[in-house]
Structures are given as structure tokens and as C-alpha cells.
C-alpha positions in Angstrom: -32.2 -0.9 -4.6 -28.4 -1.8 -5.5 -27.3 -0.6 -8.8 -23.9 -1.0 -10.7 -22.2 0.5 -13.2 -19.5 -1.5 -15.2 -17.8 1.7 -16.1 -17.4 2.8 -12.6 -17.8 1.1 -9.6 -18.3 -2.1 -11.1 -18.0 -4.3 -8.3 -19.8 -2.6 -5.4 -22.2 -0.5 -6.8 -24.5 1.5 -4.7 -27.6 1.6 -2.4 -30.1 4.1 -4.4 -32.8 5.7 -2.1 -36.0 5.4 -2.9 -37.0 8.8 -4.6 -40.5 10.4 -5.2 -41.7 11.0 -8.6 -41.3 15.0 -7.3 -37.7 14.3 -6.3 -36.8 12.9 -9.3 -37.7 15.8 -11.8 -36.8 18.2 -8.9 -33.4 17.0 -9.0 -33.3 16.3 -12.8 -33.9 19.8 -13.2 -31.2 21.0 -10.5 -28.8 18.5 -12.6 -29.8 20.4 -16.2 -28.8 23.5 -14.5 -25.7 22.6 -12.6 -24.7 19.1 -12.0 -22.4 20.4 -8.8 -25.3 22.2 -7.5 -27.2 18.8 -7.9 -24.5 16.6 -6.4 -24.7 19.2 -3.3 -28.4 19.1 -2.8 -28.6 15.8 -2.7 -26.2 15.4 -0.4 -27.8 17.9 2.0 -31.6 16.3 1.2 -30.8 13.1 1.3 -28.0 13.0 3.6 -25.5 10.8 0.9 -21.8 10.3 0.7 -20.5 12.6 -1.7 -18.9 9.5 -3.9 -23.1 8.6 -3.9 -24.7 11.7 -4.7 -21.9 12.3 -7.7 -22.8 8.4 -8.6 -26.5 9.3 -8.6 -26.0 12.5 -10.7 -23.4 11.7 -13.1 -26.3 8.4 -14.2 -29.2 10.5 -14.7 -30.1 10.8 -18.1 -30.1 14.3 -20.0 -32.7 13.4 -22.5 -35.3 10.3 -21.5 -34.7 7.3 -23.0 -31.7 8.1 -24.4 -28.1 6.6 -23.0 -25.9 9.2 -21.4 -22.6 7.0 -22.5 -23.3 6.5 -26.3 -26.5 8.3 -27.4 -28.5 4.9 -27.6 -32.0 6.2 -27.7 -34.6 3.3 -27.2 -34.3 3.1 -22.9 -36.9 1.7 -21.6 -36.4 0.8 -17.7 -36.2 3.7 -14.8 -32.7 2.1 -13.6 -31.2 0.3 -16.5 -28.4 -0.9 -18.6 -27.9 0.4 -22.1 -28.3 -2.6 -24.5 -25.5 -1.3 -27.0 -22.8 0.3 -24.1 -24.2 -1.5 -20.7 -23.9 2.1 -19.5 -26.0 2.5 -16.1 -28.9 4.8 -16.9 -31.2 6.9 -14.0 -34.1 7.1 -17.2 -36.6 9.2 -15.0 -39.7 10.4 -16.5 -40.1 13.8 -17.6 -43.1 15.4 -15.8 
């Protein structure tokens, strides 16, 4: 799946890998702990540029369902747009 971010990268965007339900909390939780520990582990795991694996991290979201940019808390797609800021969101379930 392509995703873009108006804020950065806005024209091309970026191919996401398809992640398992047990990569994406593993790497949520790498990313609560350090997000250049994350950055690196994805990188390594999934074999991603750096530019991708910072994209991937830095769109994550800290707290589910709420916006990363401007603290919009009603998210309700995996990989979507905030409504208010049009901020690229990674909303992954919490396991």
C-alpha cells in the first residue's frame, strides 16, 4: 500500500510493507521506547531505506486513535488522514 503525508513527502509518498498484527505492536513498542532504536530495527527486519523506516516510525501513533500532529482523538482507520490536520496517522491497535 502507498501512503502520503501532506506534511512530508507530499508528492511521492511511500510503499508500506505489509506488517503482521505481531510486528505492528512489536515495533510500536520498540518506538515507545526509542524511536532510533525503532527506525533501526526496521531497517534491519524489514530491509527499508532509512528515509522509509524514519517515515514509518515518525507516523505511528503514540496513543490509538489519537492524531500524532494535533492531538485529534476520534481516528478511526489503521492508515489514515486526520480529519482536523490531514496528518498521516499509522493508528495500529493496541494488543
Amino acid at each position: 500500500m502507498k501512503v502520503r503525508c501532506k506534511n512530508c513527502l507530499p508528492k511521492e509518498g511511500i510503499e508500506i510493507p505489509e506488517f503482521s498484527s505481531a510486528e505492528k505492536e512489536h515495533y510500536r513498542k520498540v518506538k515507545e521506547g526509542s524511536t532510533i532504536r525503532a527506525v533501526k530495527k526496521l531497517i534491519d527486519e524489514k530491509k527499508l531505506s532509512h528515509r522509509d523506516a524514519k517515515y514509518i516510525v515518525t507516523h505511528i501513533n503514540i496513543e490509538y486513535g489519537q492524531c500524532n500532529r494535533c492531538s485529534f482523538k476520534q481516528l478511526d482507520e489503521e492508515y489514515g488522514k486526520c480529519p482536523k490536520c490531514s496528518a498521516l496517522n499509522f493508528n495500529w491497535k493496541r494488543s
